[in-house]
DOKE-196976 format. One record per residue: residue in three letters; x, y, z of N, C-alpha, C in turn. Coordinates in Angstrom, 1 decimal, always signed. Layout:
// DOKE-196976
- ALA / X / Y / Z / X / Y / Z / X / Y / Z
...
//
This chain:
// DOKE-196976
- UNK / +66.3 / +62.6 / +86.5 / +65.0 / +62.7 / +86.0 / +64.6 / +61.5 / +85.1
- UNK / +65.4 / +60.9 / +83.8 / +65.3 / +59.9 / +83.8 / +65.1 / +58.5 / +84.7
- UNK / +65.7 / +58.1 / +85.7 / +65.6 / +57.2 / +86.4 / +64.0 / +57.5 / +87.2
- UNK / +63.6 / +58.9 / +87.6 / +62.1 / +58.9 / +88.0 / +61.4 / +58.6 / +86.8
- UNK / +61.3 / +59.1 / +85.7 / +60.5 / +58.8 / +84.8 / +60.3 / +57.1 / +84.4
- UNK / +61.3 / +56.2 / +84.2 / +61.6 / +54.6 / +84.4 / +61.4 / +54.6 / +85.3
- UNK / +61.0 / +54.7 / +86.7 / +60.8 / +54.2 / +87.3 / +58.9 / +54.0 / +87.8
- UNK / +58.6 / +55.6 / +87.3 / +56.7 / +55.6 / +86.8 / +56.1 / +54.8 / +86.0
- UNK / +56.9 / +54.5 / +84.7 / +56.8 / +53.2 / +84.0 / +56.5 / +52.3 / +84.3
- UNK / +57.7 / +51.5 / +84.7 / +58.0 / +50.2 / +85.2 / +56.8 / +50.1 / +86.4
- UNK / +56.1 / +51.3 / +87.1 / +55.1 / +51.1 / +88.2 / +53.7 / +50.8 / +87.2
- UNK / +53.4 / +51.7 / +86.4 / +52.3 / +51.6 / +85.8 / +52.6 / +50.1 / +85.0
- UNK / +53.1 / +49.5 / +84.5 / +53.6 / +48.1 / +83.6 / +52.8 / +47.2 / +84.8
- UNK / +53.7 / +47.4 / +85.8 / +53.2 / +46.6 / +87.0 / +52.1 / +46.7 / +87.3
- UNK / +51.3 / +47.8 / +87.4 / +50.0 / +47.9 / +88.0 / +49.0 / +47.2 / +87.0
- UNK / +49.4 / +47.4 / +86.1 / +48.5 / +47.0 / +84.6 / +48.3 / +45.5 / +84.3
- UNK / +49.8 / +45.3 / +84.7 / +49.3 / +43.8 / +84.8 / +48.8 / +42.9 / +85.8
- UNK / +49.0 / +43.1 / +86.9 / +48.3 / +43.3 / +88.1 / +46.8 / +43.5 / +87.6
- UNK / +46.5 / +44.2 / +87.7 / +44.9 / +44.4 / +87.2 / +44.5 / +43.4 / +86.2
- UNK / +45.5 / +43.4 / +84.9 / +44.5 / +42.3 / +84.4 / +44.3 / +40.6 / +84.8
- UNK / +45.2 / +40.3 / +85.7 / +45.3 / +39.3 / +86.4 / +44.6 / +39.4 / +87.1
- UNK / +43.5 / +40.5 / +87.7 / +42.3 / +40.2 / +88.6 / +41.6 / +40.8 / +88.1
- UNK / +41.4 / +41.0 / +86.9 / +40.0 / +41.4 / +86.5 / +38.7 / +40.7 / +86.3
- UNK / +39.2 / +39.6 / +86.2 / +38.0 / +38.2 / +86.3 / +37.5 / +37.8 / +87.6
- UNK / +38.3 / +38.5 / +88.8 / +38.1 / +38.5 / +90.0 / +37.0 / +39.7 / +90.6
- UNK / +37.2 / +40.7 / +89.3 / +36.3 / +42.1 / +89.9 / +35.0 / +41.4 / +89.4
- UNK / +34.7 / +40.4 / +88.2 / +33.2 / +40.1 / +87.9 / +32.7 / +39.5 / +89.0
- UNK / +33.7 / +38.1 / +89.4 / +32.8 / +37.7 / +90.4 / +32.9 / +37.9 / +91.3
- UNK / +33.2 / +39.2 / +91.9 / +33.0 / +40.0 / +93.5 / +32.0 / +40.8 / +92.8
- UNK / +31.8 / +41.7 / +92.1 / +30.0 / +42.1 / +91.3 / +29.4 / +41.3 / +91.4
- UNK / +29.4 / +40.0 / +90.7 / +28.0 / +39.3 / +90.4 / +27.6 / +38.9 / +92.4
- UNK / +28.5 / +38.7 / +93.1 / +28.5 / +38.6 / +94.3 / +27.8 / +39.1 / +95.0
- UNK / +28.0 / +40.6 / +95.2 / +27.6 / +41.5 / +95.5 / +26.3 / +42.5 / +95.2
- UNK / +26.0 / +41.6 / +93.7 / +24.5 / +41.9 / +93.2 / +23.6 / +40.9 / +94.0
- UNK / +24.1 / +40.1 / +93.6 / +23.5 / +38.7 / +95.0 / +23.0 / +39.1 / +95.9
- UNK / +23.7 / +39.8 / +97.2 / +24.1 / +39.8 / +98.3 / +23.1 / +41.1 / +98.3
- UNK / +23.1 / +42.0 / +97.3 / +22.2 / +43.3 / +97.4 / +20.3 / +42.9 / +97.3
- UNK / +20.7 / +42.3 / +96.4 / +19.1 / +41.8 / +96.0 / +18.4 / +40.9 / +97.7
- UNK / +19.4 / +40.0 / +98.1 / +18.4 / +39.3 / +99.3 / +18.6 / +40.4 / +100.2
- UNK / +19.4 / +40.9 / +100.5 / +19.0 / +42.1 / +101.4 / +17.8 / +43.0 / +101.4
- UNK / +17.4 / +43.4 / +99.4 / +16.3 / +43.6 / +99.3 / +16.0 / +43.3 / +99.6
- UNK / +15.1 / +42.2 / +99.5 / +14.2 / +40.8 / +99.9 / +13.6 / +41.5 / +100.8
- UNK / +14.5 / +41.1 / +101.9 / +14.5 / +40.8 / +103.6 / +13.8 / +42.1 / +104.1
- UNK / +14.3 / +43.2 / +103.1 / +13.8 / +44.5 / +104.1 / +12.4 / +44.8 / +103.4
- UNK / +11.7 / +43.7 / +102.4 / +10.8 / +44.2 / +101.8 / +9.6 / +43.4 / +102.7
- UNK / +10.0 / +42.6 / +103.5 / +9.5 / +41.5 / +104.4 / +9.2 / +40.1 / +103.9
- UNK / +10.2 / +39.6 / +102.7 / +9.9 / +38.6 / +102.0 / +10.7 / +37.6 / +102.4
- UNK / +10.5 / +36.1 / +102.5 / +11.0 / +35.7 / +103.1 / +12.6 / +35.1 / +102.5
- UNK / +13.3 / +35.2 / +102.8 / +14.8 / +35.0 / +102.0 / +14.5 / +33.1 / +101.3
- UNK / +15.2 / +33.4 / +100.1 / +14.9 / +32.5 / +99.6 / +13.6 / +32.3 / +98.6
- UNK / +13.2 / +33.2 / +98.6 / +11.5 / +32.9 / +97.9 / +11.5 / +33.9 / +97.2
- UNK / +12.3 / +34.0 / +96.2 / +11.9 / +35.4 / +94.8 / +11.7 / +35.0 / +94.0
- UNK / +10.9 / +35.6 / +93.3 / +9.3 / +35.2 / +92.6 / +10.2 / +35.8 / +90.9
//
């Protein structure tokens, strides 16, 4: 039981730091992705991509 318990640990330690090593990665896949939502707006609004006002 011990050894499962150390070894949930040792997984969450890892996952945690993992994560904060790409969490500067999750902003700029957002800011990306707001991007990428907005000219899509655009486009279905019939505006011409590139030209937001």
């Amino acid at each position: 039981m011990k050894v499962f318990i150390g070894s949930i640990i040792v997984l969450f330690l890892i996952g945690a730091g993992i994560w904060l090593v790409l969490s500067p990665s999750f902003k700029k896949v957002g800011e990306t992705a707001s991007k990428a939502k907005e000219k899509l707006k655009g486009e279905d609004d019939g505006e011409q991509p590139g030209k937001h006002e």
